[in-house]
C-alpha positions in Angstrom: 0.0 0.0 0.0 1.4 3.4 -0.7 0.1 6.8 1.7 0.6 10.1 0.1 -0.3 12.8 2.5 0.7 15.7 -0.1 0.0 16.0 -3.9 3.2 14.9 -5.5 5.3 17.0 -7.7 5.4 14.3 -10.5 2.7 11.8 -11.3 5.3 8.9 -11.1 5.1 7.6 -7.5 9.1 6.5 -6.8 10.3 3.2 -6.7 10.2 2.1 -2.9 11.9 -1.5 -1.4 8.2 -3.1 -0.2 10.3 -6.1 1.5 11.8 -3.7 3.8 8.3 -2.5 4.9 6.7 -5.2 8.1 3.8 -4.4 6.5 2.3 -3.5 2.7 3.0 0.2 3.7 5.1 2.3 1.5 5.5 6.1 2.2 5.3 9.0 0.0 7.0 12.3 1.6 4.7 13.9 4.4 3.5 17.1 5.4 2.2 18.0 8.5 -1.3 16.3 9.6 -4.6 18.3 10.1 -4.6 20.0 13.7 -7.7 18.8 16.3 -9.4 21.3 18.6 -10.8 20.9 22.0 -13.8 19.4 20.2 -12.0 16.4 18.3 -12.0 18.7 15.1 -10.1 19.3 12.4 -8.7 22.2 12.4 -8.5 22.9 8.4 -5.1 23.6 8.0 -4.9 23.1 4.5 -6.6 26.1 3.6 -4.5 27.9 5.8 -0.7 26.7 4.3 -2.5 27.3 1.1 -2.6 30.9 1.7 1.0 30.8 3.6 2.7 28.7 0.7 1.0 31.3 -2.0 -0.7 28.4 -3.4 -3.8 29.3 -4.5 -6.9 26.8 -4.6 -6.7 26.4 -8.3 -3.7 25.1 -8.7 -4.3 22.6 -5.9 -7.1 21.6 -7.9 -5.7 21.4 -11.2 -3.0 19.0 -9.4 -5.2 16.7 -7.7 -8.2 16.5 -11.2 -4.3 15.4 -13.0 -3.3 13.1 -10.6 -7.3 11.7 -10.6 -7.5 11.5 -14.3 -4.4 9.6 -14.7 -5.9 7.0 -12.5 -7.0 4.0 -15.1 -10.4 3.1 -15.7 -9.8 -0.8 -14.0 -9.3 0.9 -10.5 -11.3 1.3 -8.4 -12.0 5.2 -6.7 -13.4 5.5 -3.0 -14.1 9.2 -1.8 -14.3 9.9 1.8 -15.6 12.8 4.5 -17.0 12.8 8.0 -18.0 15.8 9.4 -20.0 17.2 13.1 -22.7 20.0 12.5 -23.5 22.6 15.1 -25.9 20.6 16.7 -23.3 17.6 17.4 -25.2 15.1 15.0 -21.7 13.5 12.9 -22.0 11.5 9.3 -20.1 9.8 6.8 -20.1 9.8 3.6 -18.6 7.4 0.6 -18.8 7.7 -2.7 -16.6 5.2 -4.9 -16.4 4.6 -8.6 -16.1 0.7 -9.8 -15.7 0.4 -13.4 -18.5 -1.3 -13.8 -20.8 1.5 -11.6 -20.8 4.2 -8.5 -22.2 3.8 -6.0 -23.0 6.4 -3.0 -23.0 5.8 1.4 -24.7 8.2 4.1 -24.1 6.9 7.2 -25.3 8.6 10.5 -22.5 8.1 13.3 -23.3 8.1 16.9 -24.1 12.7 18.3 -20.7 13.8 19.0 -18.3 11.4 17.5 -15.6 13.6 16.0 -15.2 14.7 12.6 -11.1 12.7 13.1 -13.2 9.4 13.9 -16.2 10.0 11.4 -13.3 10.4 8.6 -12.2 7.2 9.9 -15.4 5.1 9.6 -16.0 6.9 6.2 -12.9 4.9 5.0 -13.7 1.6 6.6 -17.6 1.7 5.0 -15.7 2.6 1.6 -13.3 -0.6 2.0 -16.4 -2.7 3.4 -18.4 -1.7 0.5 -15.9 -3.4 -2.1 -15.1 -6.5 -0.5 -17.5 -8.3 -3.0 -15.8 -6.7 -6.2 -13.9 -8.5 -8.7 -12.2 -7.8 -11.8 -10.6 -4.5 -10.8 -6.9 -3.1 -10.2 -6.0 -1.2 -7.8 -7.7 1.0 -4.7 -7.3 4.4 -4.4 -8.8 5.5 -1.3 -9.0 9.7 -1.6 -9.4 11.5 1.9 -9.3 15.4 2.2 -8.2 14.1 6.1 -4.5 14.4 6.2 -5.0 13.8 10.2 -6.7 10.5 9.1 -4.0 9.2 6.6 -1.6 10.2 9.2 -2.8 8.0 11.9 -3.4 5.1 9.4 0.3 5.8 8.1 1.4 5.1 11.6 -0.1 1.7 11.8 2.0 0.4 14.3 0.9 2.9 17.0 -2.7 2.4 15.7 -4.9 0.8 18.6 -8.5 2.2 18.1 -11.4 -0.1 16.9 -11.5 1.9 13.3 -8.1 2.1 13.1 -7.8 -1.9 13.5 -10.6 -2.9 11.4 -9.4 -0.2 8.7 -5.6 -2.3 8.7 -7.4 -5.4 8.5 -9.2 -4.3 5.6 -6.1 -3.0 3.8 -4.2 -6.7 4.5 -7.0 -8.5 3.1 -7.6 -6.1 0.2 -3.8 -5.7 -0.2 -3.1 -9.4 -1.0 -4.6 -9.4 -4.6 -4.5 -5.5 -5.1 -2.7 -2.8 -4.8 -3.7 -0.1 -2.6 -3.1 3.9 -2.4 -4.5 6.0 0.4 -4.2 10.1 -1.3 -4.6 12.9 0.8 -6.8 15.6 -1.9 -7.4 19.0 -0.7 -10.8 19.9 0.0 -13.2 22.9 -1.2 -11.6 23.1 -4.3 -14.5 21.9 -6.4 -13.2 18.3 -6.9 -16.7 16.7 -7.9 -16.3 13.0 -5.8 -14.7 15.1 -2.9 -18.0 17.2 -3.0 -20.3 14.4 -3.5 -18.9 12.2 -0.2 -19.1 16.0 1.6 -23.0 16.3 0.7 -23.1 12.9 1.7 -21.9 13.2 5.2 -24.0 15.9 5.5 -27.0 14.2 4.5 -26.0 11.7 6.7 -26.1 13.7 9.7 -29.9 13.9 9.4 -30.3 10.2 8.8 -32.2 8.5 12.1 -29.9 7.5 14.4 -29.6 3.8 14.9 -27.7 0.9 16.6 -24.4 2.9 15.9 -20.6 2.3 17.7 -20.8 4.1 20.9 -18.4 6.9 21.9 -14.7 6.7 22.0 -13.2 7.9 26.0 -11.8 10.6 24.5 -14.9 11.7 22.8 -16.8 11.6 26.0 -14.0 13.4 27.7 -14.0 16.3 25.6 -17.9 16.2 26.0 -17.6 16.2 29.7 -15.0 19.2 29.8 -16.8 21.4 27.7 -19.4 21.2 29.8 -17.8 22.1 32.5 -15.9 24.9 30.8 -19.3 26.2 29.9 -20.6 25.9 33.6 -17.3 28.0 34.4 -17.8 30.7 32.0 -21.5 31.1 33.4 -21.0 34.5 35.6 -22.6 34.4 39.7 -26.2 35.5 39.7 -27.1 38.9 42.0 -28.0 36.8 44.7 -25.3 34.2 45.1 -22.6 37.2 44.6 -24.6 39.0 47.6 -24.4 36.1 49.8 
């Protein structure tokens, strides 16, 4: 499997030694990985190196659609985004291309999983969803979550239930195909990118059903915003009085 976590330079990915890797995991060079808030958000640092770097949003675009078309028609393309609206409700959201047909996945993920962990079961629906398929080439899995290729990237380290199943997938998958997990930017107008983003949000107003329950550090960060909220409420006349 090879993890790209920036668009490359040259279309050619470079010749890597894959028995020197424990596992089917071969590295392209890395940028830094999404920020998360308080919250379990991602902080959407690409936008912002995009306007540090002077790289505007078109060009990023223009590399990613040439990157995307040069991908053959036997592979197979799997879109991912996760995201948490205002009110707390997360989704998923998958869209994949087979080259016999596309196919589209809302999902609707437990109130207040983070957007990190929604991205995360976005990718393992996508790899679920073409278990079945034959006759194809490769994978290409295509996150606008650098913060999710990263963790994935540092499979070793990776104990979470997503994070597992995910590397299961990828070994089983991995055997008879050949796998690439791209980081594309988002917002840019790339149409599968945008398609998996309705999704997720479309998702997040799905009925909520038997669903994973909450991670510790998602109920965490629920419990200390509360508090933090509590805090910030000032004394009332009479308690300051007494």
């Amino acid at each position: 499997m090879r993890v790209a976590l920036g668009l490359p330079e040259k279309l050619a990915f470079p010749e890597v030694d894959t028995e020197r890797c424990p596992m089917p995991l071969c590295l392209m060079p890395l940028q830094q990985p999404n920020r998360l808030d308080g919250h379990g958000n991602e902080v959407d640092t690409d936008e912002v190196s995009m306007v540090e770097s002077g790289v505007i949003p078109a060009f990023m675009k223009q590399m990613a659609l040439q990157l995307i078309n040069e991908i053959p028609g036997v592979d197979i393309q799997i879109y991912t985004d996760g995201i948490k609206n205002e009110e707390n409700q997360s989704g998923s959201g998958i869209y994949f291309k087979t080259p016999r047909e596309v196919r589209k996945i809302k999902l609707r993920n437990p109130d207040n999983c983070s957007v990190f962990r929604s991205e995360l079961l976005a990718i393992e629906a996508g790899l679920e969803a073409i278990l079945n398929e034959n006759n194809y080439g490769a994978v290409w899995i295509l996150s606008d979550s650098r913060s999710s290729i990263q963790h994935l990237k540092d499979w070793n380290n990776v104990g979470d239930r997503n994070g597992i199943s995910i590397l299961k997938l990828l070994r089983h998958i991995g055997v008879d195909h050949e796998v690439h997990l791209q980081w594309i930017p988002s917002h840019v107008d790339i149409y599968g990118n945008e398609v998996a983003d309705n999704l997720a949000k479309q998702g997040t107003a799905e009925p909520l059903c038997s669903t994973p329950s909450l991670t510790f550090d998602e109920i965490y960060s629920i419990r200390k915003n509360k508090d933090l909220k509590t805090w910030r409420v000032p004394p009332s006349k009479s308690n300051a009085q007494t």
